[in-house]
C-alpha positions as CSV (number, residue, x, y, z in Angstrom):
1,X,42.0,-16.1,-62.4
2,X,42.1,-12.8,-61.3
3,X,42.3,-11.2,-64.5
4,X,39.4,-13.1,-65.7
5,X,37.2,-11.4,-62.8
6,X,38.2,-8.3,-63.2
7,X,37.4,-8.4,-67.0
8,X,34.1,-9.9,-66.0
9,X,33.6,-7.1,-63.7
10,X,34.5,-4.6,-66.3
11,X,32.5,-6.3,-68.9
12,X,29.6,-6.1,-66.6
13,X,29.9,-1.9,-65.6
14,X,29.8,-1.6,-69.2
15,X,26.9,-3.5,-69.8
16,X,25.1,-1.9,-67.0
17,X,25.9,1.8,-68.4
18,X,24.2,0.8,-72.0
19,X,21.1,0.4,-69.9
20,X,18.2,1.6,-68.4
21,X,17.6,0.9,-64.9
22,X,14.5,0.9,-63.1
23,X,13.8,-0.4,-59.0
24,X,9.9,-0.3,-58.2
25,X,9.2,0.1,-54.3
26,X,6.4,-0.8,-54.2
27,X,6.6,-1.1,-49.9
28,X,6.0,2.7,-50.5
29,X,3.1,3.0,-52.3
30,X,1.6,6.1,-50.5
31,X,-0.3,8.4,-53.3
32,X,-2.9,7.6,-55.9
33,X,-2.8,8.4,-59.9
34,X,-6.3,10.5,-60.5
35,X,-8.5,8.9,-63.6
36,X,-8.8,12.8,-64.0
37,X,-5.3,13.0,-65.2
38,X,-6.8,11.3,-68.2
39,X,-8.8,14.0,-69.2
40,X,-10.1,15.9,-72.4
41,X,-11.0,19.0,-73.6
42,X,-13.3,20.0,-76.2
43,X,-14.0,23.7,-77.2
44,X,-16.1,25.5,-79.5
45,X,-13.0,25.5,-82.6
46,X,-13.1,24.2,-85.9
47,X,-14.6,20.8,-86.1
48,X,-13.9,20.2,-82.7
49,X,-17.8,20.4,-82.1
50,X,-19.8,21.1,-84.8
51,X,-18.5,18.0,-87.1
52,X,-16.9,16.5,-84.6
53,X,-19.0,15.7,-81.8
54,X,-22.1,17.1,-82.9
55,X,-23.7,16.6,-86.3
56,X,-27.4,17.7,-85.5
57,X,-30.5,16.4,-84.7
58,X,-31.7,15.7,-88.3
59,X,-28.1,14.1,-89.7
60,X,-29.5,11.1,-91.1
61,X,-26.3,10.3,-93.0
62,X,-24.2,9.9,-89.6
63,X,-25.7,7.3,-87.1
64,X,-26.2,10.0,-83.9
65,X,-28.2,10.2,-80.4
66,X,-29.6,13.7,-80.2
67,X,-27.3,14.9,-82.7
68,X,-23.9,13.8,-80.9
69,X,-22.2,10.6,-83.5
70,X,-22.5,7.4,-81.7
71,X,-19.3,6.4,-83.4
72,X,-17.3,8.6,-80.8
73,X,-19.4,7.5,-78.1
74,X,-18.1,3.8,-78.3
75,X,-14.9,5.1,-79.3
76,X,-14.6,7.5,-75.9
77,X,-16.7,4.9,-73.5
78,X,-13.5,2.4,-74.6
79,X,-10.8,5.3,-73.7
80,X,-13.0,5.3,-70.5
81,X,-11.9,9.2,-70.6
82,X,-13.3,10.4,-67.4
83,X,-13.4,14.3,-67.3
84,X,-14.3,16.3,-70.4
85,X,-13.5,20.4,-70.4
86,X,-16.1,22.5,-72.4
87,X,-17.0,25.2,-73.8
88,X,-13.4,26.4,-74.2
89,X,-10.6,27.6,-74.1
90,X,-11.2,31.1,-75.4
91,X,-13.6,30.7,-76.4
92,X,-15.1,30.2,-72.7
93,X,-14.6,34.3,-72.4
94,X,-16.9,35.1,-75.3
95,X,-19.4,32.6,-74.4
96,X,-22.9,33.4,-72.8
97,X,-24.6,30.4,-72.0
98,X,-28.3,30.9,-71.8
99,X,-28.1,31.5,-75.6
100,X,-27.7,27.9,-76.2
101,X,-30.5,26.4,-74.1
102,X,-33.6,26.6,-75.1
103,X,-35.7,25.8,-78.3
104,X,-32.6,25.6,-81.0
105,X,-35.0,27.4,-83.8
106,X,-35.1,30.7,-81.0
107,X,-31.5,30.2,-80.4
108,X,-29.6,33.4,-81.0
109,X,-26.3,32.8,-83.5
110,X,-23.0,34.3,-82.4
111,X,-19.7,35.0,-84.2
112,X,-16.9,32.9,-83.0
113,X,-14.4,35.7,-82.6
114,X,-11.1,33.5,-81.5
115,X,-11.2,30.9,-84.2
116,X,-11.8,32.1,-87.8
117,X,-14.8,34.5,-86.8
118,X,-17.4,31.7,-87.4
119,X,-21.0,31.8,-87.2
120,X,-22.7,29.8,-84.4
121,X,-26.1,28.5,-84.5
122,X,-26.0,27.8,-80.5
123,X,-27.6,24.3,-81.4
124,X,-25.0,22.4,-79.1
125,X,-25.2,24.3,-75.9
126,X,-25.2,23.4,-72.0
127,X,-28.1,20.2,-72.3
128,X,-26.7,18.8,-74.9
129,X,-23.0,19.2,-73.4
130,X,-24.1,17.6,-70.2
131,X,-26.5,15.0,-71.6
132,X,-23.3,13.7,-73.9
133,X,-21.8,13.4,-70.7
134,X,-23.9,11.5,-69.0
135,X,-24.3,9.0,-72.3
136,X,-20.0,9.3,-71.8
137,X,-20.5,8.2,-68.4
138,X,-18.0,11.5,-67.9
139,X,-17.6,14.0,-65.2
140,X,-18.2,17.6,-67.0
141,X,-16.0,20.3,-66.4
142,X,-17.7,23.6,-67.2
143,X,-15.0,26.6,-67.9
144,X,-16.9,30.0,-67.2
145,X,-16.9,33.5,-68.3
146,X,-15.1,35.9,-66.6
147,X,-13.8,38.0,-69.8
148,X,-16.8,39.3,-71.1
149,X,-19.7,37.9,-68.8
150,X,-20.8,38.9,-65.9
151,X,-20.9,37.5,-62.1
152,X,-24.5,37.3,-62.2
153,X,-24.4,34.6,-65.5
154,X,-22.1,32.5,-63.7
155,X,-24.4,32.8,-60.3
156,X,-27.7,31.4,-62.4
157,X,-25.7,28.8,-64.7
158,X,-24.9,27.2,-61.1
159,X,-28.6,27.0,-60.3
160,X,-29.3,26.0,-63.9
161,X,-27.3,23.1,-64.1
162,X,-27.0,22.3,-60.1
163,X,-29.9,23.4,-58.1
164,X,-32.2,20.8,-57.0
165,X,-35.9,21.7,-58.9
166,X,-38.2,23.8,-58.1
167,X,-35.6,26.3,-55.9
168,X,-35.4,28.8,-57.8
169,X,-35.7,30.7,-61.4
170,X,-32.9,29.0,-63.0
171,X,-34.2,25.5,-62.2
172,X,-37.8,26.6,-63.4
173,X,-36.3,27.2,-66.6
174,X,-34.1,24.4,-66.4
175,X,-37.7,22.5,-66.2
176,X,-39.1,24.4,-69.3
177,X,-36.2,23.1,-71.5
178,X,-36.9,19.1,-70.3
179,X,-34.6,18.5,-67.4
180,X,-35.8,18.1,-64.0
181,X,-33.2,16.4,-62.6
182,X,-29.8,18.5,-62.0
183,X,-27.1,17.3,-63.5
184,X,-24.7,17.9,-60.1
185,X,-21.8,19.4,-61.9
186,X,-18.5,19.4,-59.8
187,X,-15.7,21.1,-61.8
188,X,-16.0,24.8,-62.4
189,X,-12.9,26.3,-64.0
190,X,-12.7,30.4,-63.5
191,X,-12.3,31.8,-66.8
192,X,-9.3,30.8,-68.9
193,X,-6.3,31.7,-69.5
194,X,-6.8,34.9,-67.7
195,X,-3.2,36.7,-68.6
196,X,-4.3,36.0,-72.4
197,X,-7.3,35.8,-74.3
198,X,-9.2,35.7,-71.0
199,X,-8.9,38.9,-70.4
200,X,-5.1,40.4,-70.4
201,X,-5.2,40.9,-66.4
202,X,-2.6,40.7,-64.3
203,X,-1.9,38.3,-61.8
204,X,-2.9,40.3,-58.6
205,X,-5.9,41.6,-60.4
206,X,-7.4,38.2,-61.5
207,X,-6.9,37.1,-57.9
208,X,-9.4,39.7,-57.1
209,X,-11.6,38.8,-59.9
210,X,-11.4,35.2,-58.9
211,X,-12.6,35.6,-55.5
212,X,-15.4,37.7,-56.6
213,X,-17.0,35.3,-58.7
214,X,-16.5,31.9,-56.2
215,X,-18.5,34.5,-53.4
216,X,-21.7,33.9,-55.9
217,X,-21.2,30.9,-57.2
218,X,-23.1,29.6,-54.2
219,X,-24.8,26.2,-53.9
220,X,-26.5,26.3,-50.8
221,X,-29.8,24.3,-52.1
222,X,-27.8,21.4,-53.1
223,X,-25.4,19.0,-51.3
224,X,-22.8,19.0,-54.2
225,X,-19.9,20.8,-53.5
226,X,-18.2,22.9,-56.3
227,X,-14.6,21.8,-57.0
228,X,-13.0,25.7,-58.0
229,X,-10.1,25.8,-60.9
230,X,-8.3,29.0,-61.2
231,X,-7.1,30.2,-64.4
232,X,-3.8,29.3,-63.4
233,X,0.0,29.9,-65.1
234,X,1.4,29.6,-68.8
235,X,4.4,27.8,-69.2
236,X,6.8,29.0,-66.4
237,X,5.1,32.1,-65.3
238,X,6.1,31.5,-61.6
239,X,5.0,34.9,-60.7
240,X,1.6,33.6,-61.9
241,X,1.6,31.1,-59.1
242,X,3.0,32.6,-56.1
243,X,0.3,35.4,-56.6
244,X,-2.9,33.8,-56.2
245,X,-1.9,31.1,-54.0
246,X,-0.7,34.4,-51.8
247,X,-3.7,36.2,-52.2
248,X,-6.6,33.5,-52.6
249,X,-7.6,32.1,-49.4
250,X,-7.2,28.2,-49.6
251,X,-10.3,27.6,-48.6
252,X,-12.0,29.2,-51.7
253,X,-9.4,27.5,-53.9
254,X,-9.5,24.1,-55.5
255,X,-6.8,23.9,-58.0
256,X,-4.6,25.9,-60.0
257,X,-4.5,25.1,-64.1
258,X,-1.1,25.0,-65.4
259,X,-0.6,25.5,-69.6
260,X,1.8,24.3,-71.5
261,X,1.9,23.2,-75.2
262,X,4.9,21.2,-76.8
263,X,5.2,23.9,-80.0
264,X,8.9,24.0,-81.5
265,X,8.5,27.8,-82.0
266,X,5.5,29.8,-82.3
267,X,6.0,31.9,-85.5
268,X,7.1,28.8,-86.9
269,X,5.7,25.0,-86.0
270,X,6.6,23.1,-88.0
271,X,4.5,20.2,-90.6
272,X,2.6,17.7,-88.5
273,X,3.6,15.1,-90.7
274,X,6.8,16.3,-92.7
275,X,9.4,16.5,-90.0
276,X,13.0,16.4,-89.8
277,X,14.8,14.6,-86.7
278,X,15.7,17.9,-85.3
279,X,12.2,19.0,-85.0
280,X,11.3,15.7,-83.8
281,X,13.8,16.5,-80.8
282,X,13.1,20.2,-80.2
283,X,9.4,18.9,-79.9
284,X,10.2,16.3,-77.1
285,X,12.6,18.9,-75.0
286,X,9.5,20.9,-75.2
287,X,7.3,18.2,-73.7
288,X,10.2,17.5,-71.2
289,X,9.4,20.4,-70.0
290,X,6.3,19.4,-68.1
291,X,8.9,17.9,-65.7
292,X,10.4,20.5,-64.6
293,X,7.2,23.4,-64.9
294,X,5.7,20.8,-62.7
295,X,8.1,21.0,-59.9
296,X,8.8,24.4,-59.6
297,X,5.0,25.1,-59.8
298,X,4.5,22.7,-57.0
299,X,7.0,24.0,-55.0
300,X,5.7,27.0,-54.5
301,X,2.7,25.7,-53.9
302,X,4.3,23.6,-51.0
303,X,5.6,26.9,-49.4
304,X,2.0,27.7,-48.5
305,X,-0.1,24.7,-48.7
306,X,2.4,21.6,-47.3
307,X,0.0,19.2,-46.9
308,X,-1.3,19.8,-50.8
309,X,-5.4,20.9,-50.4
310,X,-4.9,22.8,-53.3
311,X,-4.3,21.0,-56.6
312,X,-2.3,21.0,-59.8
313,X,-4.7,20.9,-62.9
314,X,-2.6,20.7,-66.5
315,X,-6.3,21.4,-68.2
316,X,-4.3,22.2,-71.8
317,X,-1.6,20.4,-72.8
318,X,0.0,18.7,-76.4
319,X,1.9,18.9,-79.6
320,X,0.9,21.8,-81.5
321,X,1.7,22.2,-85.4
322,X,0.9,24.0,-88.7
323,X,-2.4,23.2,-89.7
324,X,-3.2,20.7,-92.4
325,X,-2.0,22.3,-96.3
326,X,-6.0,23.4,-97.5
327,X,-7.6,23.6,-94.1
328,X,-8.7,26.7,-92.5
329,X,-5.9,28.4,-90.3
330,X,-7.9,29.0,-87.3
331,X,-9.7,25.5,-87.3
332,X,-6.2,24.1,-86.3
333,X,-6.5,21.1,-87.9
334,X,-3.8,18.8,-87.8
335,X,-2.5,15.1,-88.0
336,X,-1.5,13.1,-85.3
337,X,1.6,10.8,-85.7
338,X,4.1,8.3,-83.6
339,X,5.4,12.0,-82.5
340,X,2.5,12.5,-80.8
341,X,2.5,9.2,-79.5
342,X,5.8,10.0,-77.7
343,X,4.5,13.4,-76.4
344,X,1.8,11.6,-74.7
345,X,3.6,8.7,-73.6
346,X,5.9,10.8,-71.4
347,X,3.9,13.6,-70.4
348,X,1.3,10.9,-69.1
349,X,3.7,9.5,-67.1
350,X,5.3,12.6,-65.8
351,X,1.6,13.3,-64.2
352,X,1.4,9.9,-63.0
353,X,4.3,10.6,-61.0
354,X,3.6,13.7,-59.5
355,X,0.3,12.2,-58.8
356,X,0.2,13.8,-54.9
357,X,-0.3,17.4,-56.8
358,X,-1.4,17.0,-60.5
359,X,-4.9,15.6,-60.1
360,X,-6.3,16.5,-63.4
361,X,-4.9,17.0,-67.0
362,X,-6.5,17.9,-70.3
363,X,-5.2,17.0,-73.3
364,X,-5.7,19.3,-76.3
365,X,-8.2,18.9,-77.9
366,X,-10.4,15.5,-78.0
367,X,-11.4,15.9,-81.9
368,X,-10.2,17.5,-85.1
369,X,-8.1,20.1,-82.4
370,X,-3.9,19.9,-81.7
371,X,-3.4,16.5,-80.8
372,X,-6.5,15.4,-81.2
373,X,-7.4,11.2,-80.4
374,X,-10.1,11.0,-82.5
375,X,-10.4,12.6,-86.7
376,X,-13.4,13.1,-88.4
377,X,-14.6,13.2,-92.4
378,X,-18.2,13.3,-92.8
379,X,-19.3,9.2,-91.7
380,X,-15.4,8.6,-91.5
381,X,-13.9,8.3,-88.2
382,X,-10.0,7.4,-87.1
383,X,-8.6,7.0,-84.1
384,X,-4.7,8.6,-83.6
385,X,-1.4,7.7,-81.8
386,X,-2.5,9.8,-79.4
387,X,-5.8,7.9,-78.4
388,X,-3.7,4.4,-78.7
389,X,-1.3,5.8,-75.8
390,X,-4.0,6.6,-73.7
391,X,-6.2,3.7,-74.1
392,X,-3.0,1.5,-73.2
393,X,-2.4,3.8,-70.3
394,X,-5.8,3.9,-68.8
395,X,-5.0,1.3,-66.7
396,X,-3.5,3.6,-64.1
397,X,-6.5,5.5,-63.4
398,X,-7.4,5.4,-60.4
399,X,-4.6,3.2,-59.3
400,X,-2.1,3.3,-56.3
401,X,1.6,4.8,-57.5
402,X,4.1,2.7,-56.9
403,X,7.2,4.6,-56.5
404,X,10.4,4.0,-58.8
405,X,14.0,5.1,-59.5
406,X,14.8,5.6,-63.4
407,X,18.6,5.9,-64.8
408,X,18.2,6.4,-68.5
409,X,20.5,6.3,-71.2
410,X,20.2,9.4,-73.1
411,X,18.8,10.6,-76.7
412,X,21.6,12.9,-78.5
413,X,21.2,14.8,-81.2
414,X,24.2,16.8,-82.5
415,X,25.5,18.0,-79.1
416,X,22.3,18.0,-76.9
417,X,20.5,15.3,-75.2
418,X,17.5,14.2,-73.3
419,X,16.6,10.5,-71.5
420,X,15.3,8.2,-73.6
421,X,13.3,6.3,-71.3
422,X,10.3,7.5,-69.1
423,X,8.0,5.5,-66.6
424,X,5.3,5.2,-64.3
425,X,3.3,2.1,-62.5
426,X,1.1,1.3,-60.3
427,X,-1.1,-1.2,-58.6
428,X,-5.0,-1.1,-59.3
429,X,-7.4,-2.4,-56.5
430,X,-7.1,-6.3,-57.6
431,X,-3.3,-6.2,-57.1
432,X,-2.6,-6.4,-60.8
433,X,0.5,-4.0,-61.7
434,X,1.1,-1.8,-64.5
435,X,4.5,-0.5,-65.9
436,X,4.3,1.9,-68.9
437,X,7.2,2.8,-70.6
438,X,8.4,5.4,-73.4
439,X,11.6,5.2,-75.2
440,X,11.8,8.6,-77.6
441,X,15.0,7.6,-79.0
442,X,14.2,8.3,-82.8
443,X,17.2,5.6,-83.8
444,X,18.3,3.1,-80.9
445,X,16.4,0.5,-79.1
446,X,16.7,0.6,-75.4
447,X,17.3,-2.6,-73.1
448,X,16.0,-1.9,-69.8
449,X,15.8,-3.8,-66.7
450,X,13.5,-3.6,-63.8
451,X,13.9,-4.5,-60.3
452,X,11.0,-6.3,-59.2
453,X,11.9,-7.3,-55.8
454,X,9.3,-5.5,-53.9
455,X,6.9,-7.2,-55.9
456,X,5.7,-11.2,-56.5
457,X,5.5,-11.4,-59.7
458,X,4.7,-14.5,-61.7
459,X,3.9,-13.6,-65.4
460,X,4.5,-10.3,-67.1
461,X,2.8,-9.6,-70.6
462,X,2.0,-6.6,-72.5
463,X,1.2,-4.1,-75.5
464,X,3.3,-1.8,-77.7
465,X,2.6,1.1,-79.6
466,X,5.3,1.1,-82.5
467,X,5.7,1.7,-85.8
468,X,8.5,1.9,-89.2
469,X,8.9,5.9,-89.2
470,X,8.2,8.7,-86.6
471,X,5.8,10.3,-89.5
472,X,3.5,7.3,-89.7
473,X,0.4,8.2,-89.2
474,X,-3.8,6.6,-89.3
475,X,-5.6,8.4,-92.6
476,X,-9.1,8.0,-94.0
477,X,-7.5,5.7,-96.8
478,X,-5.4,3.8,-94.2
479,X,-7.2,4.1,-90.8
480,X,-5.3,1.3,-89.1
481,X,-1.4,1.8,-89.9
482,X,-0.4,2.6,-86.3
483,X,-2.2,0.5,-83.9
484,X,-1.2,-1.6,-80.5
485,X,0.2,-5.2,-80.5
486,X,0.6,-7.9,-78.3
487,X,3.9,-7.9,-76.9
488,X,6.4,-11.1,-75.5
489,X,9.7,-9.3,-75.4
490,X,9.4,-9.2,-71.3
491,X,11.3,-12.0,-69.6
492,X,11.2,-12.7,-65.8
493,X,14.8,-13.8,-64.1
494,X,14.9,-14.1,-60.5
495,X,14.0,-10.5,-59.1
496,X,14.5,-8.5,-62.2
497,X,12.5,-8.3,-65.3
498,X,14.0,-7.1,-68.9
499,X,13.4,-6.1,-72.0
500,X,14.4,-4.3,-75.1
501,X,12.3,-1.3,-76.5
502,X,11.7,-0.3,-80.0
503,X,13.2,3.2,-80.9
504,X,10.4,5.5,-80.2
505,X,7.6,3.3,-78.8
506,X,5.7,3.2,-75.9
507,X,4.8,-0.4,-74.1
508,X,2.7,-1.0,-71.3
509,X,3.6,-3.8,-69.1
510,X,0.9,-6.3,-67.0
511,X,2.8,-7.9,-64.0
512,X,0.6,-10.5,-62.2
């Protein structure tokens, strides 16, 4: 008899370390996941805007309002994104924005120096941006110039877009080109990328920079009050961060942008489509990364600012590859497969979980950009992976965290390894809860169990993103190959729930 137990004991530890382990607390639910962390970012690059969101007032081959494609209006309303970033990017440093208002036949062109020294009508400039937005039912986010403009530019694009009319100059003009109303934009980003293409400064001397430009970007005529992003850190540039939340007083600071792109290497990036397994893994230990730039970014924010005024933004973030063979190099045009669906599966829920810092992320780029979640050909429109994750995963937004413990099996390849299984839930404001998972294993399936004892829970069902090969892909010829299904694999027994993931899909659960 005793030998019996203690087999059924053994047999048991064994079968517990083949699997992954999740307990939800939900009796200490405390933070709340920003919809902002499901933002977007759309910059003057490529087709990302011209052919992509724009296709002019007199396209009557492509159904449009005012020129923007109505198509990826109903496709964005349904991702219900809620923040979009614009003009760029670097582009944002090379951008002067009163040449795009104004009649578009008096519009002055420009040469798009960053991405394949383009010419630029100006036809989509800063009403058309923010009307698109308001059609979107999204929260702009306006990215300045600090590179090449001037304090003064940014002083009367705040009036422009903010003051109420009648105040001043900028809202006369404002009036001129047929809007009366403000458009009350929030989120002002400082420049970009301010160690780069922004300008090459240094840390210490973009503080300085920084505070100059929030002095005048005043608002006094209006009750809005400016939410202030600085051009924050690449990758694990710690120094980056410990500098201007030094030397920036808190209280003219907002948030700090983090950047950090999932490239395998930069001289060499590898096919967005044609990928071997060790690629595929390089490429998720790049988006692990997130995890641990996000913690050592926030702890030094902690040092200064413990009770977290100031927030995390992740405004660029994504796979990033060789460009599609035929396609213009600096257009960075490139597919989007179940790859990307992993990417965005656990860097989604990373940021859900550090929800008390990160209250904003931007994923890069919303069309025809990186890991874009919507394509473009002419009339044709696709929607990714990418958008498919975040669609499923837009049920968090806005939602209450409820906090977890995760014990993952891990994905090897040759001698390294990384968990195979990420998470995140919550509980929205009718009680309903959401788990999302991500297994990244490229070969094994993953049985995982969740403790749901905190919780009264009588039925559980759910969607999975899945498909036969890592490489699969939507196309113009085959728009519809990877798309979400219902899925029944989640089974309810006593106070825990199970079930067994797919190698490298992503399933989000509804517990009622």
């Amino acid at each position: 008899m005793k030998k019996i137990i203690v087999l059924a004991v053994v047999l048991f530890y064994i079968q517990l370390k083949g699997q992954n382990k999740i307990v939800l607390h939900a009796d200490k639910i405390k933070d709340t996941i920003s919809k902002n962390i499901y933002g977007h970012f759309a910059e003057h690059l490529g087709h990302g805007i011209y052919g992509g969101f724009y296709v002019g007032d007199n396209n009557q081959k492509i159904p449009n309002k005012d020129g923007v494609r109505l198509d990826v209006i109903e496709a964005l309303k349904k991702l219900k994104i809620p923040v979009l970033r614009w003009p760029g990017g670097c582009f944002a440093d090379t951008y002067h924005w009163k040449d795009g208002i104004g009649p578009k036949d008096k519009r002055p062109s420009m040469l798009n120096v960053w991405w394949g020294n383009v010419k630029e009508d100006n036809s989509f400039g800063t009403n058309e941006f923010l009307n698109m937005c308001e059609e979107l039912n999204t929260e702009p986010y306006l990215s300045v110039n600090v590179g090449s403009g001037s304090v003064q530019d940014v002083s009367d694009w705040v009036k422009y877009v903010n003051h109420q009319e009648g105040s001043s100059p900028m809202t006369d003009l404002r009036e001129k080109n047929g809007r009366t109303k403000p458009w009350h934009v929030k989120f002002w980003g400082i420049g970009n990328e301010a160690w780069g293409c922004g300008g090459n400064m240094t840390a210490e001397h973009y503080a300085d920079v920084y505070r100059q430009y929030v002095t005048f970007m005043t608002n006094w005529n209006n009750s809005d009050r400016l939410y202030r992003i600085a051009s924050g850190a690449s990758d694990d540039d710690y120094h980056w961060t410990e500098v201007l939340m030094r030397n920036i007083p808190h209280n003219m600071l907002d948030a700090l942008a983090l950047h950090h792109y999932s490239v395998i290497n930069w001289n060499k990036k590898s096919s967005a489509t044609n990928f071997s397994e060790e690629e595929y893994f390089t490429t998720m230990q790049r988006a692990s990364q997130m995890e641990e730039m996000v913690q050592k970014h926030v702890e030094i924010m902690d040092k200064s600012d413990p009770q977290k005024k100031v927030a995390l933004v992740v405004d660029e973030w994504g796979g990033w590859y060789d460009v599609e063979p035929g396609t213009n190099g600096a257009f960075l045009f490139q597919q989007n497969t179940m790859r990307d669906a992993m990417i965005a599966g656990l860097t989604l829920n990373i940021f859900n979980n550090h929800c008390d810092r990160v209250k904003m992320a931007n994923l890069a780029q919303c069309i025809n950009v990186l890991q874009a979640v919507i394509l473009t050909n002419e009339e044709k429109l696709i929607l990714t992976p990418t958008y498919h994750v975040m669609e499923m995963y837009n049920v968090h937004q806005d939602a209450a965290l409820i906090p977890m413990e995760l014990t993952s099996t891990d994905y090897t390849e040759g001698d390294k390894k990384l968990k195979a299984v990420s998470s995140s839930a919550s509980r929205d404001k009718n009680g309903v809860v959401h788990v999302s998972l991500t297994n990244i294993d490229a070969h094994n399936a993953q049985d995982v169990v969740i403790d749901i004892s905190s919780l009264k829970v009588k039925t559980v069902t759910g969607r999975i993103l899945q498909s036969a090969k890592l490489q699969d892909h939507n196309s113009f010829d085959d728009p519809m190959k990877v798309k979400p299904a219902v899925f029944n694999g989640a089974t309810i027994s006593s106070s825990n729930l199970s079930l067994k993931m797919p190698p490298f899909s992503v399933i989000v659960l509804e517990l009622k």
